[in-house]
Each structure stands twice: as structure tokens, then as C-alpha cells.
N, C-alpha and C positions, 0 to 999 in steps of 0.2 A: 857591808849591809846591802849593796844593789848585789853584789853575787848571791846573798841569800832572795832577793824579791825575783833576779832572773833562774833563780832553779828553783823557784815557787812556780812564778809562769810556765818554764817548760813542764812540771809535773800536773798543772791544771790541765794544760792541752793535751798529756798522755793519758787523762782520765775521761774526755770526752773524746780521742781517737782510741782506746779502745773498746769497742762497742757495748762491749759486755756488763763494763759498768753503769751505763745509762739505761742498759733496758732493763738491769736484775736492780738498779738502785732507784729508779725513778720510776719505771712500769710498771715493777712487779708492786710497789706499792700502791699505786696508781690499781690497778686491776684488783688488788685487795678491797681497795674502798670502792670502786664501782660496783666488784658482784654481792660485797656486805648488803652494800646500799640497794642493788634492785632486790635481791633476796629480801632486805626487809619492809621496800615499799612494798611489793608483792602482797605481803602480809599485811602491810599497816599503809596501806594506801592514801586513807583518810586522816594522818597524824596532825597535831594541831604543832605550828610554828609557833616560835619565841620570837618575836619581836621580827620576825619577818627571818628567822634562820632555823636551821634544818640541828635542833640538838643533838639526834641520833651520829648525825653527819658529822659534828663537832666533837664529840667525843671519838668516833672512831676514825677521822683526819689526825688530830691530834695525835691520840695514841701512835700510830702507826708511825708519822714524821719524823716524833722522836723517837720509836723503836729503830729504824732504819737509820738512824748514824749512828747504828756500833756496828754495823754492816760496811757501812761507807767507812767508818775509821778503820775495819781489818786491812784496807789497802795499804795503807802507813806501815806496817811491818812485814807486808809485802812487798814493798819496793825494798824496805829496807835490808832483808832477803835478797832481791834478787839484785840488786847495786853494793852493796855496805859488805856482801859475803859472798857474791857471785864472781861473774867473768868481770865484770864492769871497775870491779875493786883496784884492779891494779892500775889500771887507766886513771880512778878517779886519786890515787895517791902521788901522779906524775902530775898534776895539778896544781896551782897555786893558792886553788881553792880548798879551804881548812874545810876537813872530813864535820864540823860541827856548821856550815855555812851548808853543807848538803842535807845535814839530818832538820835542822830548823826549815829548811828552804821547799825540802820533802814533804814536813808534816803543814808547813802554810798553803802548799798548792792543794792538799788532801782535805784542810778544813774548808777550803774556799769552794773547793768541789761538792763536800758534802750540807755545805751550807743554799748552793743551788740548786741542792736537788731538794731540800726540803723547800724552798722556796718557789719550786715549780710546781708542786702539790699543794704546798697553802694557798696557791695562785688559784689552780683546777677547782681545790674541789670549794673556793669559796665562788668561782665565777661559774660553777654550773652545779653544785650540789646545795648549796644556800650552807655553806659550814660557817661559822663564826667563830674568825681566830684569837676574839678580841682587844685589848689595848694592843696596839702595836710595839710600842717601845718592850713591854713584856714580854709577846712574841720573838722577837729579837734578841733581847737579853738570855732567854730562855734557850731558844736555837743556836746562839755561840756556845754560850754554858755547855749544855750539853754535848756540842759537836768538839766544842775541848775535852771535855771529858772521854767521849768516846777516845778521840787522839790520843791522851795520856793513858786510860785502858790500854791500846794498844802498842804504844811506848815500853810497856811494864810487861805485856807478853812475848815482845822480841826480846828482852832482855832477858827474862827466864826461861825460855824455850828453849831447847836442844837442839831444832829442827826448827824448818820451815814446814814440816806437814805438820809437826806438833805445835806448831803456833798457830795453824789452820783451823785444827779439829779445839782447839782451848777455845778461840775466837767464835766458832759458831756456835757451843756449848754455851758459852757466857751470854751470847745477844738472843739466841731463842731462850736461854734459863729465863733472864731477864725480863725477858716479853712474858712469858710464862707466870712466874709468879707478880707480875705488874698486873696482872688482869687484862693485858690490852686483848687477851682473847678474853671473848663475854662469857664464856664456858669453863673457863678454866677450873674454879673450884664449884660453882654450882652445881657440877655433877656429881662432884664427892661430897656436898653437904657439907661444905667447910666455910661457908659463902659468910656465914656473921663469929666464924674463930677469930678473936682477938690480932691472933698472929698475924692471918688471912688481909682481914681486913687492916692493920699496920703496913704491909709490903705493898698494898694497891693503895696504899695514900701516901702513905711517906718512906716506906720501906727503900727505894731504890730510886736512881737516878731518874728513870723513866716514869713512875708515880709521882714523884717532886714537877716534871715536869711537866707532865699533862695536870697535875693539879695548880702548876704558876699559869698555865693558859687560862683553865676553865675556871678559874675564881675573877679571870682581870675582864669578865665578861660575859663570854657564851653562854654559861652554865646560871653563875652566881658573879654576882658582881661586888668583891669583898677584896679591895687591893692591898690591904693592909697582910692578908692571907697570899695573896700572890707576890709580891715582895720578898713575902717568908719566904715560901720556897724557894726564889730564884737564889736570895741569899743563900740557902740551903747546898742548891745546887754552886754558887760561888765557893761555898767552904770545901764542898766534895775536892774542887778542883785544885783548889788550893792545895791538902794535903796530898792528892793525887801527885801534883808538880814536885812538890817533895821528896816523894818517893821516888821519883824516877830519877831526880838530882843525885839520891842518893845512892841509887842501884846502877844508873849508866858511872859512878866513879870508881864503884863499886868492880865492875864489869873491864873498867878501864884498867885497871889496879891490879886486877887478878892474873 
């Protein structure tokens, strides 16, 4: 078990030294909610505040935190790519460390990572946008949830991929689909007039992982304050994971076997 916490630690530290993931995982979100946000002060200059918080701010922090860990979780079958199937492979089989103390020890440095970058953003944009992330322990619950889920998604695409470019282009198809039909963009279906289709409206509230969880935030407070509803979800998003873990039990034996 400490070889799996010490190749957690070094995989944290590879994810804030290489630069790339900090600025495309934490800024780029970050620069999303700041130009939303002056584009629609601009506009609505004068908007009236809930309870001393910015709801516009709230809903589109939100959205965004958890759209952005299925981003942070493609790392996870990137490493696994470039360690588990690379040059790195055969070094790491001369080891006395079990090839399953690397994949566990990979995906814990990956959550850890992607759980601070959502944590730097609900930081920002509640200390200078007036966002309300509300009940905390929900926030929390909600941000592992998901950021496990994102991890086990990308568990389930190294294992069926053929490629590491084909587990690339899966990976970014899946987190903008996602974002997409979650409504985290405001635009999404308003333009086509599908904005009150049953369907429509099913996938922006419970349809997907990212609707589940922007709606366990916005009920434990910001929005609506209905915890009985925000519970649901988080439950919601506990089952996702649950059958997720499953799957992947069953397809890395699967994979093993073959």
C-alpha cells in the first residue's frame, strides 16, 4: 500500500510539472468564467444578488468545475499509454512493484490533481465573482463523485482503445458531447428550439453525470435550497460509479485474460 501512495505522489507532482496541465486544466476554465462573466455584466450590469451571491456566477462556476474533470481525468490513460505500453514498460516489470500498485497509484495521483483544480476555481470564483458553491460537504461529495467517475470513464477507454491517438480523439468527443448536451453552454439547444423537448430538458437535469452534478450543487443552496434533492443526485451520481467500477473490474480481467 505505501508503493501505491508513493506512485500517487510522484504522478501528482508530474501533473503540476508539466505545465500544460495547469494552464489548459485550471485557466482555461478560469478564463471561461471570467469572459462569460464580464460579457454578461456588460449586459446586465445592474443584476439583483441572492442573498449577497452572483447566481449567474453560480451556475456557470459550477457547470464548468465539473465539466473540466473529464478533461483532467483523460490524463489517466495517458499515462497509462505512455508507462503501461511505452518505453517505461519494461523497466517497470524489472520491479518489485505489482504492475496493479502502479495503475491504482496512477489513477489516485490523477484524482488528487483533478480534485485541485476544481478546488482552485470554486476558491476564485467564490472570492472574487460572489459564486455560491453552497453546503459544503455536498460540494465535496459531488467533486470526488464525479472526479471518480471521470477516472473510471477513462479506465474503460484505455481498455477498449486500440491506440493511444484513438483513446485521444474518444476522450475529447465524450467531455465536449457531455458538456454539450448538459447545457453547460447556455446556447446549446436554444438556438434550435428544443429548449423545453422533454428529452432536452431530461439530459440538462439528470440525463448525465455533469447535470446530476451541477444540479447536487445548485439545490444544497446557490440556486434552491431543497437538500433532500441534492442528496438525490449525489446518490445518483454514487450509483453511476458504482456500476462504472464494475465495469472496468470486469473488462481490465477481461483484457487480462485475452
Amino acid at each position: 500500500m505505501s508503493n501505491v501512495f508513493l506512485i500517487a505522489k510522484t504522478y501528482f507532482k508530474r501533473s503540476w510539472l508539466n505545465i500544460i496541465d495547469p494552464i489548459a486544466l485550471i485557466g482555461i476554465p478560469l478564463g471561461m468564467v471570467i469572459l462569460n462573466l464580464a460579457v454578461f455584466n456588460g449586459q446586465m450590469p445592474d443584476r439583483e444578488l441572492i442573498n449577497g451571491y452572483d447566481p449567474f456566477a453560480s451556475f456557470l462556476a459550477s457547470s464548468l468545475v465539473i465539466a473540466f474533470q473529464f478533461f483532467s481525468g483523460m490524463n489517466l490513460f495517458l499515462w497509462y499509454y505512455s508507462d503501461l505500453e511505452g518505453a517505461v514498460k519494461d523497466r517497470l516489470y524489472s520491479t518489485p512493484t505489482s504492475r496493479a500498485s502502479f495503475i491504482f497509484g496512477k489513477a489516485l495521483g490523477s484524482i488528487a490533481f483533478s480534485l485541485i483544480q476544481g478546488i482552485v476555481v470554486i476558491v476564485v470564483t467564490w472570492a472574487f465573482f460572489d459564486a455560491n458553491w453552497g453546503n459544503p460537504i455536498i460540494l465535496i461529495l459531488t467533486l470526488l463523485t464525479i472526479s471518480i467517475i471521470s477516472h473510471l470513464v477513462s479506465a474503460i477507454t484505455y481498455i477498449l482503445s486500440k491506440s493511444k491517438s484513438q483513446a485521444n480523439a474518444i476522450g475529447y468527443i465524450y467531455s465536449f458531447g457531455l458538456m454539450i448536451i448538459s447545457g453547460t453552454f447556455l446556447v446549446n439547444f436554444s438556438i434550435l428550439g428544443l429548449q423545453d423537448n422533454p428529452v432536452v430538458r431530461f439530459l440538462e437535469t439528470r440525463g448525465t453525470p455533469i447535470s446530476l452534478g451541477w444540479r447536487a450543487i445548485q439545490y444544497s443552496g446557490p440556486i434552491l435550497d431543497d437538500m433532500s434533492e441534492a442528496i438525490f443526485n449525489v446518490g445518483l451520481l454514487a450509483g453511476i460509479m458504482v456500476v462504472l467500477a464494475i465495469i472496468v473490474a470486469i473488462l481490465a480481467k477481461r483484457r487480462r485474460s485475452a
